[in-house]
N, C-alpha and C positions, 0 to 999 in steps of 0.2 A: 523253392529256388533261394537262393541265397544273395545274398543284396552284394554287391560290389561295394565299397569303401574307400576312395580314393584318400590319401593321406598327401597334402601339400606340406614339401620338406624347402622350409626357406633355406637357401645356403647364403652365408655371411662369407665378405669375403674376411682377409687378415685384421685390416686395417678395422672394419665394423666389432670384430671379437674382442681387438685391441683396446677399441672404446668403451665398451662394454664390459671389462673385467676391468680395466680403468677404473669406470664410474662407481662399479660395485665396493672398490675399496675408497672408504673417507678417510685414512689417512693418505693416500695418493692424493686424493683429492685439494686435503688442506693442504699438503708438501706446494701443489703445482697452485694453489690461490699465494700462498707465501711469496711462491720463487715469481710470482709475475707482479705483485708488490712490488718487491724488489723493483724490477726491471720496470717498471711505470713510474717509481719514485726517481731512480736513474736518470731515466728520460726527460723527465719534466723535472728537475733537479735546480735547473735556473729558471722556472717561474714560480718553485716551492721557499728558494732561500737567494735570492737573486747577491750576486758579489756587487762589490759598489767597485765603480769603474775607480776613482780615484784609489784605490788600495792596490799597491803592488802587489805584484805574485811572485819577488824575488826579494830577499833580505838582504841589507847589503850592511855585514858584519863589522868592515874595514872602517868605517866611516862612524863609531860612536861617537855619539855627541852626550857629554858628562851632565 
Protein backbone atom coordinates (compact mmCIF):
# COMPACT_ATOMS: atom_id res chain seq x y z
CA UNK A 1 0.00 0.00 0.00
CA UNK A 2 1.12 3.24 -0.59
CA UNK A 3 1.55 5.91 2.25
CA UNK A 4 -0.66 8.96 1.58
CA UNK A 5 1.51 12.31 1.91
CA UNK A 6 -0.43 15.23 2.91
CA UNK A 7 1.52 18.38 1.62
CA UNK A 8 0.46 21.67 3.85
CA UNK A 9 0.32 24.77 1.21
CA UNK A 10 0.65 27.93 3.34
CA UNK A 11 -1.23 30.66 1.32
CA UNK A 12 0.10 34.37 1.97
CA UNK A 13 -1.99 36.72 1.57
CA UNK A 14 -0.84 40.25 -0.86
CA UNK A 15 0.13 42.22 1.94
CA UNK A 16 2.57 39.16 3.67
CA UNK A 17 4.29 38.59 -0.30
CA UNK A 18 4.68 42.24 -0.20
CA UNK A 19 6.76 42.17 2.93
CA UNK A 20 8.49 39.46 1.90
CA UNK A 21 10.03 40.50 -1.42
CA UNK A 22 10.35 43.68 0.41
CA UNK A 23 12.66 42.34 2.88
CA UNK A 24 14.52 40.24 0.38
CA UNK A 25 15.76 43.36 -1.32
CA UNK A 26 18.58 45.52 0.82
CA UNK A 27 18.43 48.28 -1.29
CA UNK A 28 14.54 48.79 -0.49
CA UNK A 29 15.47 48.23 2.52
CA UNK A 30 18.34 50.96 3.07
CA UNK A 31 15.95 53.52 0.53
CA UNK A 32 12.89 52.92 3.31
CA UNK A 33 15.74 53.33 6.76
CA UNK A 34 16.84 56.68 4.79
CA UNK A 35 13.37 57.98 4.03
CA UNK A 36 12.29 57.50 7.75
CA UNK A 37 15.50 59.30 8.94
CA UNK A 38 14.38 61.72 7.11
CA UNK A 39 10.93 61.92 8.45
CA UNK A 40 12.15 61.29 12.43
CA UNK A 41 14.69 64.25 11.95
CA UNK A 42 11.67 66.43 10.59
CA UNK A 43 9.77 65.56 13.47
CA UNK A 44 11.93 66.08 16.19
CA UNK A 45 13.60 68.94 14.24
CA UNK A 46 12.92 71.56 17.24
CA UNK A 47 14.31 69.47 20.02
CA UNK A 48 17.50 68.45 17.52
CA UNK A 49 18.20 72.40 16.67
CA UNK A 50 15.72 74.32 18.87
CA UNK A 51 15.21 78.37 17.17
CA UNK A 52 15.77 80.80 19.97
CA UNK A 53 12.57 82.69 20.64
CA UNK A 54 14.08 86.17 20.53
CA UNK A 55 15.12 85.82 16.74
CA UNK A 56 12.58 86.78 14.23
CA UNK A 57 11.27 84.92 11.45
CA UNK A 58 10.71 87.97 9.28
CA UNK A 59 13.55 90.55 8.01
CA UNK A 60 12.65 93.74 7.78
CA UNK A 61 14.85 95.18 4.92
CA UNK A 62 13.16 98.94 5.03
CA UNK A 63 14.69 99.64 8.25
CA UNK A 64 18.73 99.50 7.78
CA UNK A 65 20.58 100.75 10.45
CA UNK A 66 24.30 101.96 8.86
Amino acid sequence: MAAIVEEQVEILSARRMAWLRFRANPVAVIGALMVATVVLAAIFAPLIAPFPDHAGAVIDFRNKHP
